[in-house]
N, C-alpha and C positions, 0 to 999 in steps of 0.2 A: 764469958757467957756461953751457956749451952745451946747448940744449935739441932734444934730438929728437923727432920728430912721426909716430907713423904714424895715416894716417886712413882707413878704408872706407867707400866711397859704395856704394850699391846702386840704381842708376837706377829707374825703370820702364821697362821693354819698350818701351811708348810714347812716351818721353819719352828716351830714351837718345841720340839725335844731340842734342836739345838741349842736356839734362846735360853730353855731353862739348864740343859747343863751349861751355858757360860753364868748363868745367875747361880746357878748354886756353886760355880769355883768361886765368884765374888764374896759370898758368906763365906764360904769355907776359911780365905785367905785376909777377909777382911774383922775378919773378929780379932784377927793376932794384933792389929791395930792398937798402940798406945791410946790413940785420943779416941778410939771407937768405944761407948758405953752398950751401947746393943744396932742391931743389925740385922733385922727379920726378912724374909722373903715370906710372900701370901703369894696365891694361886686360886685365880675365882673358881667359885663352886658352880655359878652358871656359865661362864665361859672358860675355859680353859685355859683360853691367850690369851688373858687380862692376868698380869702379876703386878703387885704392889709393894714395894720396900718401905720398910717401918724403918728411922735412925733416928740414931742418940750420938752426940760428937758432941766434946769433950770443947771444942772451940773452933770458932771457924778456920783458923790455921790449919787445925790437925783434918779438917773437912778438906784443904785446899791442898794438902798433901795426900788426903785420899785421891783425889781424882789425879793426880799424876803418876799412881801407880799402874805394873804393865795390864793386872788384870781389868780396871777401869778402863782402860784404853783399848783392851779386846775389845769391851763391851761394844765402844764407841765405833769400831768396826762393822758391827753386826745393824748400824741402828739403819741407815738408808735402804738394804737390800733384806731384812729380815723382819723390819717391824712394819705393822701400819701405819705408824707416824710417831712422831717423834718423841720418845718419852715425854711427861707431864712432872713436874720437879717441883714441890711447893717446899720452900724454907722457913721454917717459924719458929716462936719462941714462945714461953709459956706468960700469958698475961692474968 
């Protein structure tokens, strides 16, 4: 079963160029991904700290082997000290 992925980051003001170059090495390295069918980063047009990832995963497995790679794990670095709170993760499937 394909698993889709919407996620909300909300950067800090200060921290927002960093935020997004670790978001954009996540695309970068996560398209090469077997189980990854697509993999978008957005970037609001009226806030700037607000990014939203669009996914497509192939299966939840291949989903739970994404998150244990090392650049997922940078990410996970950056989220107490660099974002306003804590990404927003919704998992669905198409009915």
């Amino acid at each position: 079963m394909k698993i889709y992925l919407t996620a909300i980051i909300k950067a800090k003001e200060e921290h927002r160029a960093e935020v997004l170059e670790v978001l954009q090495n996540m695309v970068t390295e996560t398209v090469k991904e077997e189980a990854n069918e697509l993999y978008t980063l957005h970037q609001g047009i009226e806030d700037k700290n607000h990014f939203v990832f669009y996914e497509i995963w192939k299966s939840e497995e291949g989903l739970k082997q994404h998150n244990e790679r090392p650049y997922i794990k940078a990410f996970g670095d950056l989220v107490d000290e660099k974002l306003q709170e804590k990404p927003q993760i919704y998992l669905t499937e198409i009915v």
